[in-house]
LOZAMI-24534 format. One record per residue: z, y, x of N, C-alpha, C in turn; residue in one letter. Coordinates in nm, 2 decimals. Atoms other than C-alpha are relative to their C-alpha. Layout:
BEGIN
    n_c3    n_c2    n_c1   ca_c3   ca_c2   ca_c1    c_c3    c_c2    c_c1  residuo
       Z       Y       X       Z       Y       X       Z       Y       X        a
...
END
This chain:
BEGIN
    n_c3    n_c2    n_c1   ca_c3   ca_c2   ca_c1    c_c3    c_c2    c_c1  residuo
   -0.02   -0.14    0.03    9.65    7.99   11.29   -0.11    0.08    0.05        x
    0.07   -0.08    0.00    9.35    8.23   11.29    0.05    0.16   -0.05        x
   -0.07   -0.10    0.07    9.37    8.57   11.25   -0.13    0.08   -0.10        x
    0.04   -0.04    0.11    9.17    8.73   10.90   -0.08    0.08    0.07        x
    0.11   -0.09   -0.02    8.84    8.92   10.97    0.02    0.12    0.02        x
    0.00   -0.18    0.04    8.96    9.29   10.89    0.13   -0.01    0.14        x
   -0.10   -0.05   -0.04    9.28    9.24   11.13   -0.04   -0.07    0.15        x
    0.03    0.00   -0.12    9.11    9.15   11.48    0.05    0.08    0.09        x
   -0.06   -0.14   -0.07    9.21    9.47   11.63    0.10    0.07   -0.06        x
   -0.12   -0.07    0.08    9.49    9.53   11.41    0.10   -0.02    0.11        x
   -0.08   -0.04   -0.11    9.75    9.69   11.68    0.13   -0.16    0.05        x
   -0.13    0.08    0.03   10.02    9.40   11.53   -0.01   -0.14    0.13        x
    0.03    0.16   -0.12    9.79    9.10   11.73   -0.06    0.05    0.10        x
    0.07   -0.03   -0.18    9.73    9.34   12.08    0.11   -0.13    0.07        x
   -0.07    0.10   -0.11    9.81    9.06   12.35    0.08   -0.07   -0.08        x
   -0.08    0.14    0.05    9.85    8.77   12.12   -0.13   -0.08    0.02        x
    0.13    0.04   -0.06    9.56    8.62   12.29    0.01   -0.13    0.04        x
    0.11    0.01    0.14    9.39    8.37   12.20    0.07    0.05   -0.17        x
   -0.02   -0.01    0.09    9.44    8.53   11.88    0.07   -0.14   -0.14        x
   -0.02    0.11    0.07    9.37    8.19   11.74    0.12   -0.09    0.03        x
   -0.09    0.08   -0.08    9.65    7.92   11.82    0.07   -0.12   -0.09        x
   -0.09    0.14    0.10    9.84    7.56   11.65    0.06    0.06   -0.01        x
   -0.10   -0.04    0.01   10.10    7.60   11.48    0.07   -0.17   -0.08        x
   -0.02    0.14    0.06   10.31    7.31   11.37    0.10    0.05   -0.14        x
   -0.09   -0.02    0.12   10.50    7.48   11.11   -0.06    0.00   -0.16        x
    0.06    0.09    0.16   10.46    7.39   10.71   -0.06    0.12   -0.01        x
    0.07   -0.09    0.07   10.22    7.56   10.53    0.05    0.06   -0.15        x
   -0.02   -0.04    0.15   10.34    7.75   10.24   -0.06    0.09   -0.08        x
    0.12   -0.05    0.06   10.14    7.86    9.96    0.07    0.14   -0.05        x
   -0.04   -0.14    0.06   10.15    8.25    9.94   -0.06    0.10   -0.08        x
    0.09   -0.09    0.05    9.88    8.33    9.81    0.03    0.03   -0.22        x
    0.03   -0.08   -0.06    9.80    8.55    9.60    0.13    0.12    0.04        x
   -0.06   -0.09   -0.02    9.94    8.85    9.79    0.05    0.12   -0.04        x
    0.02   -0.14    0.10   10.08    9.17    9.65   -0.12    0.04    0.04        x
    0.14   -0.13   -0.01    9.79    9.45    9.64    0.01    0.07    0.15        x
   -0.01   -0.06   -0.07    9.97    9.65    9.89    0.04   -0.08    0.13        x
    0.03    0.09   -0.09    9.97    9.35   10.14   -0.10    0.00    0.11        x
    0.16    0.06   -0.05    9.75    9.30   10.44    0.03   -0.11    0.08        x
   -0.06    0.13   -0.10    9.73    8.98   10.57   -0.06   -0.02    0.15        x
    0.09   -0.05   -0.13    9.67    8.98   10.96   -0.02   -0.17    0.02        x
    0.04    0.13   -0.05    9.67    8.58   11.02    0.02   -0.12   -0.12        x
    0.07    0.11    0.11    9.55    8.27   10.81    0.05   -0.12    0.04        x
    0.00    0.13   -0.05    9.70    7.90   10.85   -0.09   -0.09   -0.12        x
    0.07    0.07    0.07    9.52    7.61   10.75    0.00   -0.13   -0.05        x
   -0.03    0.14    0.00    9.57    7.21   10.67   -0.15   -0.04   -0.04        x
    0.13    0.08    0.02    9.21    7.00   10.69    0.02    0.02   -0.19        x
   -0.02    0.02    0.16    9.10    7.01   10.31    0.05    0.09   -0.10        x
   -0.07   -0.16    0.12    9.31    7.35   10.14   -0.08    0.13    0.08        x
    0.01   -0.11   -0.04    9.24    7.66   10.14    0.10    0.11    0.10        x
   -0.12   -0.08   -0.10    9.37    7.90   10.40    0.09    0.03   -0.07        x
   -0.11   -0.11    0.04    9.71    8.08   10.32    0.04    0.10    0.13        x
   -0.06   -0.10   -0.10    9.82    8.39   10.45    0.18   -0.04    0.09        x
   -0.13    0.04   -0.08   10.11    8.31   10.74    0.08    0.15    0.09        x
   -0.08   -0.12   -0.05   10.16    8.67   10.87   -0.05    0.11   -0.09        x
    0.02   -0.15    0.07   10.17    9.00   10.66    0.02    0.13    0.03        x
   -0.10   -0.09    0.01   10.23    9.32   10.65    0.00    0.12   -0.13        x
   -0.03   -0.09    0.10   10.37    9.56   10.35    0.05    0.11    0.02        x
   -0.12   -0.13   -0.01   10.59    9.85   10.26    0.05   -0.04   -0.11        x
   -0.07    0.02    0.13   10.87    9.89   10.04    0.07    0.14    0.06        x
   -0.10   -0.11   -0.05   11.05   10.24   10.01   -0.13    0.06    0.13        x
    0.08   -0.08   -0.12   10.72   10.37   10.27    0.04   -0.04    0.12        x
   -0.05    0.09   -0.11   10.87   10.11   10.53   -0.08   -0.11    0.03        x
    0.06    0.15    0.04   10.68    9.85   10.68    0.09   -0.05    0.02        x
   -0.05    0.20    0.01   10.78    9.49   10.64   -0.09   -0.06    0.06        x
    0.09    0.12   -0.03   10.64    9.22   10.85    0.06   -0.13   -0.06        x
   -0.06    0.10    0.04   10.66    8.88   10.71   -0.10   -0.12    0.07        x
    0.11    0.10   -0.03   10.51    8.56   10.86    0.14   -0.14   -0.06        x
   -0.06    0.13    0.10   10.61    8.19   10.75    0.02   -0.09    0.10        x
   -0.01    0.12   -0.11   10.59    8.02   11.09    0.15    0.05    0.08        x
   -0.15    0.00   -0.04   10.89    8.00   11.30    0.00   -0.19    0.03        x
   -0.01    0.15   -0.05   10.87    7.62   11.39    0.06   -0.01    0.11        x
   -0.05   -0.02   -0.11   11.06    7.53   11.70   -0.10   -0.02    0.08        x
    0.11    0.03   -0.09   10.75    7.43   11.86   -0.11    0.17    0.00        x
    0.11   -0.17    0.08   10.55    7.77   11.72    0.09    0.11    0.17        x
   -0.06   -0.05   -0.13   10.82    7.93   12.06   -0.03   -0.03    0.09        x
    0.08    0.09   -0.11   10.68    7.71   12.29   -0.17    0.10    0.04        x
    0.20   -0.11   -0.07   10.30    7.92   12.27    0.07    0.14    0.03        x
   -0.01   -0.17   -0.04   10.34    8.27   12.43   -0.08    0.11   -0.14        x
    0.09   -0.08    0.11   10.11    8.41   12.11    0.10    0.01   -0.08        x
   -0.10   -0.01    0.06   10.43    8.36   11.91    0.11    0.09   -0.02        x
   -0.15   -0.07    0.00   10.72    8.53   12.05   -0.08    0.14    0.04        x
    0.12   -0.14   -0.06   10.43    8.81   12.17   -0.03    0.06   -0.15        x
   -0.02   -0.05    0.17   10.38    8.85   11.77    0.10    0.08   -0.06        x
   -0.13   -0.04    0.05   10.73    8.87   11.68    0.02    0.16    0.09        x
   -0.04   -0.16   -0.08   10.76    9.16   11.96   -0.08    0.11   -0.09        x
    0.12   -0.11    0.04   10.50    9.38   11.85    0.02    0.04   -0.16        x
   -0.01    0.01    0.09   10.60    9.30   11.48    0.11    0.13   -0.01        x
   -0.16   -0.04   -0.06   10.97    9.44   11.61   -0.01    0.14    0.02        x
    0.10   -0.15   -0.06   10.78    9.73   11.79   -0.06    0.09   -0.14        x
    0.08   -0.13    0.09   10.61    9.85   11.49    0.04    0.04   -0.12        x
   -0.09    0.02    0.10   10.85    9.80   11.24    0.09    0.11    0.00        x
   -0.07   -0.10   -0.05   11.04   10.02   11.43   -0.05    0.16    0.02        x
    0.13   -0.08   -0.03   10.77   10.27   11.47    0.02    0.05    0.15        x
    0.02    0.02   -0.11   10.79   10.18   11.81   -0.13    0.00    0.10        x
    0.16   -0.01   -0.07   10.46   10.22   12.07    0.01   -0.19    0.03        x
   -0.01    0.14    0.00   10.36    9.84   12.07   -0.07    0.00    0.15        x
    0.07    0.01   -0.12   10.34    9.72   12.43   -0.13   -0.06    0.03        x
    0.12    0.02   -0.02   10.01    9.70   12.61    0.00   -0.12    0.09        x
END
């Protein structure tokens, strides 16, 4: 899991450090994205092209976070459940912790 060029400093991955990190969960093909999509992290399998595994949208001028990992081993890395917070946090239009 990488996270997409444009979303380095996107607030969603503060203190999900190494940004980058395994993931053992399947890869499912999402691509392409709606328009009003942005994708903040990329998984990969040797040989395909990336797919988007974390997003975020709106619907109704609400975000939506969506990601596709969730593996039981994906709880095990601190970059994981540090995602889901911040996701939680902002979803809520909560101040995402520092």
């Amino acid at each position: 899991v990488l996270p997409t060029p444009t979303s380095k400093s996107d607030p969603l991955l503060r203190n999900v450090t190494p940004a980058e990190f395994p993931s053992q969960s399947w890869l499912y093909k999402l691509s392409p994205l709606s328009p009003t999509a942005t994708p903040l992290l990329l998984g990969q399998i040797k040989d395909t092209p990336p797919e988007p595994v974390a997003h975020l949208t709106t619907h109704l001028a609400a975000p939506i976070f969506f990601t596709s990992l969730g593996h039981p081993a994906d709880f095990q890395s601190p970059q994981f459940p540090r995602l889901l917070l911040n996701a939680i946090e902002y979803t809520l239009d909560h101040p995402i912790p520092r």
